[in-house]
Every structure is written in C-alpha cells, then in structure tokens.
C-alpha positions as CSV (number, residue, x, y, z in Angstrom):
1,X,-90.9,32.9,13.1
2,X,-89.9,35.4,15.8
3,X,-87.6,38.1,15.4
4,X,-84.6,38.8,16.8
5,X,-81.4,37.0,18.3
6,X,-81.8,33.1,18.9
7,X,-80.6,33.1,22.2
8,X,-81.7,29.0,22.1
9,X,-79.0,28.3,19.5
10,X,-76.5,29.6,22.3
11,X,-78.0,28.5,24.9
12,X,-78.0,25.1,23.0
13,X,-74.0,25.3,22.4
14,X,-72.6,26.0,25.9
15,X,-75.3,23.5,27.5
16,X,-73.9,20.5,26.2
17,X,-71.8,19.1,29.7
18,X,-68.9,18.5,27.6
19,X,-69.2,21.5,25.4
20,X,-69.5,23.3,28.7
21,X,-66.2,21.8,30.4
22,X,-64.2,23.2,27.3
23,X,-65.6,26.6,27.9
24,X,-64.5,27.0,31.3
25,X,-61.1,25.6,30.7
26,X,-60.8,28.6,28.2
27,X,-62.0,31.2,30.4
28,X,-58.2,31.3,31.3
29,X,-57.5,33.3,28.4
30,X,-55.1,30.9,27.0
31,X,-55.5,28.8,23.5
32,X,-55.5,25.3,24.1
33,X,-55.4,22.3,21.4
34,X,-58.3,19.8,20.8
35,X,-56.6,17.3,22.5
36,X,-55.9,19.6,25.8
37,X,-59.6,20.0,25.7
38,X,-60.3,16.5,24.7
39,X,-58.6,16.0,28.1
40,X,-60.7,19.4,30.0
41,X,-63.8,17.6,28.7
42,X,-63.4,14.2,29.5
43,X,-64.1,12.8,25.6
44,X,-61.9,11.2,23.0
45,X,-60.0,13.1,20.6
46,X,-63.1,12.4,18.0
47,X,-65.6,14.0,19.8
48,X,-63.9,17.1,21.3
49,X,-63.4,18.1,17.3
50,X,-66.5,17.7,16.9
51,X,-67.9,19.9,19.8
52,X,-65.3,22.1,18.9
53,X,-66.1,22.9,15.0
54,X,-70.1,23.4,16.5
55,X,-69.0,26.1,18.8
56,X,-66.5,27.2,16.4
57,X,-69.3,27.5,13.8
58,X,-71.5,29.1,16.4
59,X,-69.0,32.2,16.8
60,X,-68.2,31.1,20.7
61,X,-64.5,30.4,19.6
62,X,-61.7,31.5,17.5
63,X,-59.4,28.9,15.6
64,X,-55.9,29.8,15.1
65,X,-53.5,27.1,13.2
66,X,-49.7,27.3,13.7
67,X,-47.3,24.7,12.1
68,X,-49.8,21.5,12.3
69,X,-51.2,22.4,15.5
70,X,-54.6,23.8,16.0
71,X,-55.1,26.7,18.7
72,X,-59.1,27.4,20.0
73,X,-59.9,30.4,22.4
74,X,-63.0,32.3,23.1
75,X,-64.0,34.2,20.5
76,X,-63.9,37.7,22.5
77,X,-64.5,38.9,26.1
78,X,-68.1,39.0,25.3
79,X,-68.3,35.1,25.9
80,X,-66.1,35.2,28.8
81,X,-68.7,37.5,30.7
82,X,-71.7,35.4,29.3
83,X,-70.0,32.5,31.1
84,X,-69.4,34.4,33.7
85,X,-72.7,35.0,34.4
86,X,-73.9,31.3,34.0
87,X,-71.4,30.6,36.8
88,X,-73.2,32.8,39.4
89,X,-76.7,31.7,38.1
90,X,-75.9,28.6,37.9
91,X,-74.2,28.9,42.0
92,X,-77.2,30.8,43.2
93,X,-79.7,28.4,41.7
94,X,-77.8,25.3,43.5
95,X,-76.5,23.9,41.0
96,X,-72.7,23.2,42.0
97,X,-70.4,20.5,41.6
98,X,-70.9,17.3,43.4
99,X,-67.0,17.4,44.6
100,X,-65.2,20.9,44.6
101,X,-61.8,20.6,43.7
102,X,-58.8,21.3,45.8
103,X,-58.3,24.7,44.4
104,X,-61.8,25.9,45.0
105,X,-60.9,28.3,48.0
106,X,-57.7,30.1,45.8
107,X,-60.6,30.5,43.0
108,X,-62.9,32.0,44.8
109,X,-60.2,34.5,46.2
110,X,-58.7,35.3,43.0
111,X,-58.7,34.4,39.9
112,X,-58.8,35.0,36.2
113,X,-62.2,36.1,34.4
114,X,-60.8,35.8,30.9
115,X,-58.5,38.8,31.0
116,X,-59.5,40.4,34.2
117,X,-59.2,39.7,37.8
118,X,-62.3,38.0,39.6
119,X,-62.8,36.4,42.8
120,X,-63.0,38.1,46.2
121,X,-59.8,40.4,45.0
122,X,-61.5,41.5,42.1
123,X,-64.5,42.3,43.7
124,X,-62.1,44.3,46.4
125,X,-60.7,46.0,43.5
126,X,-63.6,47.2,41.8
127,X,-65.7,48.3,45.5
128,X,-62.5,50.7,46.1
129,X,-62.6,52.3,42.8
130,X,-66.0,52.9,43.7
131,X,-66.1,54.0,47.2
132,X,-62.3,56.2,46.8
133,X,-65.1,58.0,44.0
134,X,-62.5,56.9,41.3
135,X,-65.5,55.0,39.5
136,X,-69.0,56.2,38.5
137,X,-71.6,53.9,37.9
138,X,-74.7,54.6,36.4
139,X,-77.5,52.5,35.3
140,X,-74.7,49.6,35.8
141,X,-72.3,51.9,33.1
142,X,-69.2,52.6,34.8
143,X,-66.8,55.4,33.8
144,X,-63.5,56.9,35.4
145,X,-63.7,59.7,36.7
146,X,-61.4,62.9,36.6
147,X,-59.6,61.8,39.8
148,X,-59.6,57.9,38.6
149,X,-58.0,58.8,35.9
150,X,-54.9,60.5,37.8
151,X,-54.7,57.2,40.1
152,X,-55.1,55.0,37.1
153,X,-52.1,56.3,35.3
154,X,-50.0,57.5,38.3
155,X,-50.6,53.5,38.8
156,X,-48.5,52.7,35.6
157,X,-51.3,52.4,33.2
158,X,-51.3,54.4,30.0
159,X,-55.0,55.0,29.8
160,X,-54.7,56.6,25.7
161,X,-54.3,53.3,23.9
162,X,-57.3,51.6,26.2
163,X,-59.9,54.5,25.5
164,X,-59.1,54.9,22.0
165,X,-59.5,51.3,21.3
166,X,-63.1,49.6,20.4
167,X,-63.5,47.1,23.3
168,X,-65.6,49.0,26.7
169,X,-62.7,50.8,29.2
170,X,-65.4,49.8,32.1
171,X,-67.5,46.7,31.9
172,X,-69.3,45.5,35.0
173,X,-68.9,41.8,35.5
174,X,-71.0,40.0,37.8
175,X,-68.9,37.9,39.8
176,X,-70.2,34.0,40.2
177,X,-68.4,33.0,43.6
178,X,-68.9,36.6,45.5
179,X,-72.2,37.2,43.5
180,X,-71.3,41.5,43.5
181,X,-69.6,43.1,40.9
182,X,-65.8,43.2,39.7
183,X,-64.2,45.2,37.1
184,X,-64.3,44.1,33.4
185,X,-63.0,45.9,29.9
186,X,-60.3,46.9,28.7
187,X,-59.0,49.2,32.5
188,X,-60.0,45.5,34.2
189,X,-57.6,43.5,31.6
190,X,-54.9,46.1,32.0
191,X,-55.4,46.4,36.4
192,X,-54.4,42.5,36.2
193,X,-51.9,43.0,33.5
194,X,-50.2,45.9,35.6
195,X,-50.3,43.6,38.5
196,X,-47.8,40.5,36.9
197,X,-45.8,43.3,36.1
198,X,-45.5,44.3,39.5
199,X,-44.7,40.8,40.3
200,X,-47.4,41.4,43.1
201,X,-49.4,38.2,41.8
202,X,-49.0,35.6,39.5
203,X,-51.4,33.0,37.4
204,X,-51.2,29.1,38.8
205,X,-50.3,26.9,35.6
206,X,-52.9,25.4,33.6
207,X,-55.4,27.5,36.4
208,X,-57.6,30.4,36.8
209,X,-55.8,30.9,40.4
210,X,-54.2,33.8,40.8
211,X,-51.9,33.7,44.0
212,X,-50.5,37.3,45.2
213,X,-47.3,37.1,47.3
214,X,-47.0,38.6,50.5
215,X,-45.5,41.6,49.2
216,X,-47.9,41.9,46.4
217,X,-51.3,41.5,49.0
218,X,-49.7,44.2,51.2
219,X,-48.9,46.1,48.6
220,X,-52.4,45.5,46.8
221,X,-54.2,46.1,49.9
222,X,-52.5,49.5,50.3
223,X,-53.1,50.7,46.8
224,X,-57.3,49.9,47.7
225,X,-56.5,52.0,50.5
C-alpha cells in the first residue's frame, strides 16, 4: 500500500452526482437540514441521510443538532476551495450543465465562495489589491502589504483579530466562471462581510448571488479605484 493521503476516498465522496448537488448547495455558507438537501439533491429523505452520514464520516461536513433538527455545513473553508476548484476544472474541461439556470449570469458576476466574494467582482477585487501594490503574491502566497494594511483598516476592517487567528489572512482562490484568481482567507471573508455592512450588496435567498445596489457598485467601483 502507498503512502500518503487517499485523495481517491475524496475524490470518491464529492463524485457521487447527488452527493455533489449537496455540496454546492452548501458552498453558500449556510447549514441546511437533510430534507433541504434531500430537496438540493433531487433524492428522498432516505437517501440524502445516507449520503450525508458518508460525507459526514469522510470529514467533508460538520453536523450540528439544535432542538430535533439536524444542521450540516462544510466542514471548513478548505472544502469550499477544493470545490471551488472542481468548478473551474470541471468548466474548462467542458463539462457544464445541459440547461444553465436563470441566475447563471448574477453568479458569474458575483457571488458567494463559501465566505468570500467570487465571480467577476471578486476577481475585480482581488486584481486591485494587486495592481494598487496593496497585495504581494509570491509563489501563489499572498500577503498585505505595509500600505494594504492602512487601506484595509481605514476600510473598516480590524485586521488584529484576523491575523492572530489560525485560518490563512490571504488564500488565493481560483475562480471557476472567470478562471483567474479572487481573494480567499480570513481578509476575503471579512471584505464581503464589510460589504453587507455597508449595505453596498446583499446575498439572494437560498443563492450564491450576490446583487450590489447602485450605490454599492459605484461605491465598490470607487474603492478599486
């Protein structure tokens, strides 16, 4: 026996169609119920708990009971960005959805990667930081630097909690529909955050779309500026 992760165990878990449908439906960074992802998937009651106790089992999800009600998520961002990056593979290889939905232009604009904006926005986002010199990136690590970290906090964020905490303050996320890179970690989860606060954009129900208003796009677009 070889050594080392079994990557066809995993591979094995988030292949399964159904299995696969949940997944994406979490990558909103809600917690649904079995039967919401019953529902997601397409399958009975039955065989979405079954599905879900396999990926459960398989670390991919986190189970959370409150009252008589069971709540499933992803286990950490470190799925989300695994998905992620099946998405684009999986859209440069050809292999797309017989019949996009209705939504499919607002998702590939903006919307949410788990915690983190995505989409042509994000990717917007993270090419500013980059080109204003407020990012580094090297050997696909990204950092702040001195001056990102004035904008970053003159921008409402309190960058203390985020770099003291374990989770990455710069991941690199390889973006599915725009195929470049948007901004991940903990600074990409609290851009997005800082964003709803601003009431610049908000998250469709039950969606990955986010929608910015009018106010929010201007206001977004001057703040890449």
């Amino acid at each position: 026996m070889k050594a080392g992760p079994n990557i066809a165990a995993i591979a094995a878990l988030v292949g399964d169609p159904a299995r696969a449908n949940m997944l994406t439906a979490l990558m909103t960074g809600h917690a649904l119920t079995a039967t919401e992802l019953a529902h997601e998937a397409g399958i009975t009651l039955q065989t979405a708990s079954s599905h879900l106790a396999k990926l459960h089992d398989g670390g991919l999800l986190t189970l959370r009971r409150q009252g008589r009600h069971r709540y499933f998520s992803l286990a950490d961002n470190d799925v989300a960005q695994v998905l992620e990056g099946l998405m684009g593979l999986a859209a440069r290889a050809g292999h797309l959805r017989a019949r996009p939905g209705p939504r499919e232009p607002a998702l590939r604009n903006a919307r949410v990667c788990y915690d983190h904006l995505a989409g042509d926005q994000g990717v917007r986002l993270y090419e500013a930081l980059l080109s204003n010199k407020l990012l580094s990136v090297r050997s696909e690590t990204a950092t702040l630097t001195s001056h990102g970290k004035t904008f970053v906090t003159d921008f409402g964020v309190n960058l203390a909690p985020l770099e003291s905490a374990r989770r990455p303050l710069c991941r690199l996320c390889l973006d599915w529909s725009e195929r470049r890179m948007h901004l991940a970690g903990a600074l990409g989860a609290a851009f997005l955050h800082r964003f709803y606060e601003l009431k610049w954009a908000r998250r469709e129900d039950g969606t990955r779309v986010v929608t910015f208003s009018k106010r929010g796009a201007e206001a977004f677009s001057a703040l890449l500026a």
